[in-house]
N, C-alpha and C positions, 0 to 999 in steps of 0.2 A: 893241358896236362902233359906230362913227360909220361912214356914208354915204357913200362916195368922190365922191359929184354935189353933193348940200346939204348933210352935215354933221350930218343929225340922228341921232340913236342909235338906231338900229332891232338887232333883238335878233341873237345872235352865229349862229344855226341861219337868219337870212335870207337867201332868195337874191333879194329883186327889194327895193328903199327902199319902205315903205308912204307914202312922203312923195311923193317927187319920181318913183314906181318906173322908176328906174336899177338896173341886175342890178347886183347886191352881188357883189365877185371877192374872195376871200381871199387875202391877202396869203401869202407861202411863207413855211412855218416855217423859222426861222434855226438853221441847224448850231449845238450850242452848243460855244463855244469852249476849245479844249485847256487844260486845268491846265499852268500854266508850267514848267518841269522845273526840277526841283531840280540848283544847281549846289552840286557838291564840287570844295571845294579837293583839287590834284592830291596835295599833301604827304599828305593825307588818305586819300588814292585808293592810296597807295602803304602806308598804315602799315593799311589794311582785310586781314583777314585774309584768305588763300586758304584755299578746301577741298584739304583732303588730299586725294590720287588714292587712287582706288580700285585696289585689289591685285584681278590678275586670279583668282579661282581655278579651277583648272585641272579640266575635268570629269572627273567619275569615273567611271575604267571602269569595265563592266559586267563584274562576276566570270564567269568559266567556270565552269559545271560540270565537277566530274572527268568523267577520260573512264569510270570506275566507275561512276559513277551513270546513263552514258546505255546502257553493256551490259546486255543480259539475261542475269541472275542465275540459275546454274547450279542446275538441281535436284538436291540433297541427298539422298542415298538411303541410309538405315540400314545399320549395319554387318550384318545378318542376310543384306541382298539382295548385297553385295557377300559373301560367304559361299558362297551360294545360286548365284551368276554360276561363283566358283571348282570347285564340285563338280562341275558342269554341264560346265566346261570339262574337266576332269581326266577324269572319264567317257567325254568324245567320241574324247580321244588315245589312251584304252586300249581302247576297242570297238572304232571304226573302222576298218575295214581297210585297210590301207597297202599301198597300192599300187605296184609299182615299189620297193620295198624291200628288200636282199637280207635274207631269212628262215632263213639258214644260223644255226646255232648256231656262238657264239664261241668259238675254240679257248684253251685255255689256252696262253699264251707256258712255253714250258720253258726255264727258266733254269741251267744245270747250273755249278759251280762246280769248275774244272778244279786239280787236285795233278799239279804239276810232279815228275819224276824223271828223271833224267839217262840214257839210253840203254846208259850201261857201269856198271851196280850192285852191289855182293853183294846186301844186302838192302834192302827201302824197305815201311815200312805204310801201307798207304792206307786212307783211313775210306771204310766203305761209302756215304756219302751225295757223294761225289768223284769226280769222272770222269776215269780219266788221260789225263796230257798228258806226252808225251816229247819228250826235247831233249837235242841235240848241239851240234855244231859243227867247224866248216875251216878250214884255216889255211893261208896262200899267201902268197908274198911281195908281189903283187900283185892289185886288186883286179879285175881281167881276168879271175886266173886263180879268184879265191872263183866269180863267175858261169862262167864252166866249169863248175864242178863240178856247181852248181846246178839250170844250166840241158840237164845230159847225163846225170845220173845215174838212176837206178830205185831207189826206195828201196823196200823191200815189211819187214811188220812181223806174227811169228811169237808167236800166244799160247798156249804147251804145244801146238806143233809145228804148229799150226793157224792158216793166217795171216789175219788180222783185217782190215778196211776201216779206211782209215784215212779217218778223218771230215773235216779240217782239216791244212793243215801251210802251213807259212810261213816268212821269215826273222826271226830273231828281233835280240837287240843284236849290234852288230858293238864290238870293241875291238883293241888292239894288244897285242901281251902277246911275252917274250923267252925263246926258248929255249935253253936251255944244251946240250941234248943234241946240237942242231945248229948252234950260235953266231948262232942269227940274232933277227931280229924278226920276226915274222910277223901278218900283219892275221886274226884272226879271227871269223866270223862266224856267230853262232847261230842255228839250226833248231827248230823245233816242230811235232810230231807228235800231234793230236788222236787218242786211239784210243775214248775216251768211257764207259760203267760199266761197271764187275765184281762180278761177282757172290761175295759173301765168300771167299774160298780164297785156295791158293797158287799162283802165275803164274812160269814162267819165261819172258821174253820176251827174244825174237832179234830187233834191228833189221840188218839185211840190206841194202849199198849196192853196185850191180852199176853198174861203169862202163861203159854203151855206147856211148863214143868215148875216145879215148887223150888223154888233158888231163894237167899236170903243177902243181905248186904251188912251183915252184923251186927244188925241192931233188931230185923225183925221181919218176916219169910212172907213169900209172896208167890201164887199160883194156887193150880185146883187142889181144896181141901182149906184152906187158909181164908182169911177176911180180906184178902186181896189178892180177889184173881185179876185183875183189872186197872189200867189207873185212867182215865181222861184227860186232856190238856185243850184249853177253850182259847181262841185269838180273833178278833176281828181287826179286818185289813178293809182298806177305802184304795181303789185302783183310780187313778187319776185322770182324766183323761190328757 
């Protein structure tokens, strides 16, 4: 480099001129100047391809586990121990004593199977495995006067002369039915009399109706003071063996 004072060329690392020594100042390095920018025509600027957008995609959820895999897995226990659990059970219910439990023995239900015969019979066979059951009926012009009858009468029931409990008695079907002997219609209403088994043989039985107040059926009264305090019904029955 040359000398800013005289000019001579002293070397570019000097700081003082070995000539004229004037301090040697270095000039400031020069910015080096911008590359000129490239101009494009705008026609050009417009036919430059753009980039395609980018397609968002969408994050992916995080799968669940079932909720199976996050339970604790039941232990499994051989059919022999579930066997072994049952005996064990069944054991405790018939050792154990039960407390508070009534300990009476169970009665047998006795179911008897009743044969019907009408109160006024010659004869009727009854099978020995049948328990009788007798049955009549009353007949009133009115059903005021059937309950009279019913509700005043004493009925008592004679088996070979000997009178029997009666077990059961009840009203039974009521109908209407027409009599000629006395031109009328009269409401009639049926009775049943439980007497219950016999023992094979032959049975005369007497049903026996004692009226203890004076009631009438429309045609004609009956109780104490009247020609019929009383009516009898005769039937003989043959038990089978």
């Amino acid at each position: 480099m040359k000398c800013s004072n005289c000019g001579k060329e002293v070397p570019e690392r000097a700081i003082v001129c070995g000539y004229c020594g004037m301090e040697q100042v270095k000039p400031a390095a020069k910015d080096p100047e911008p590359a000129p920018e490239k101009v494009v025509p705008a026609e050009k600027v417009d036919q430059a391809p753009k980039p395609a957008p980018k397609k968002a995609v969408p994050a992916k959820k995080a799968e669940k586990a079932p909720v199976e895999d996050k339970l604790p897995q039941a232990k499994k226990f051989p059919v022999w121990v579930w066997g072994i659990v049952a005996v064990v059970v069944l054991l405790a219910v018939l050792l154990i004593p039960r407390s508070g439990i009534d300990e009476r023995p169970l009665q047998e239900e006795i179911v008897e199977d009743w044969f019907s015969v009408h109160w006024e019979c010659e004869e009727e066979y009854l099978p020995a495995d049948k328990a009788l059951s007798l049955w009549g009926s009353w007949g009133a012009t009115t059903q005021e006067q059937i309950d009279d009858f019913y509700n005043t009468v004493r009925i008592s029931v004679y088996v070979n002369d000997e009178e029997v409990d009666i077990s059961e008695k009840g009203l039974g079907d009521r109908w209407e039915e027409y009599y000629e002997t006395i031109d009328a219609d009269l409401i009639v209403q049926g009775y049943y009399l439980n007497i219950g088994l016999l023992e094979p043989g032959e049975y005369e039985i007497v049903t026996r109706v004692d009226f203890t107040e004076m009631i009438e059926d429309g045609i004609d009264t009956y109780g104490p003071g009247t020609g019929n305090e009383y009516f009898e019904r005769f039937c003989f029955v043959i038990v089978e063996e």
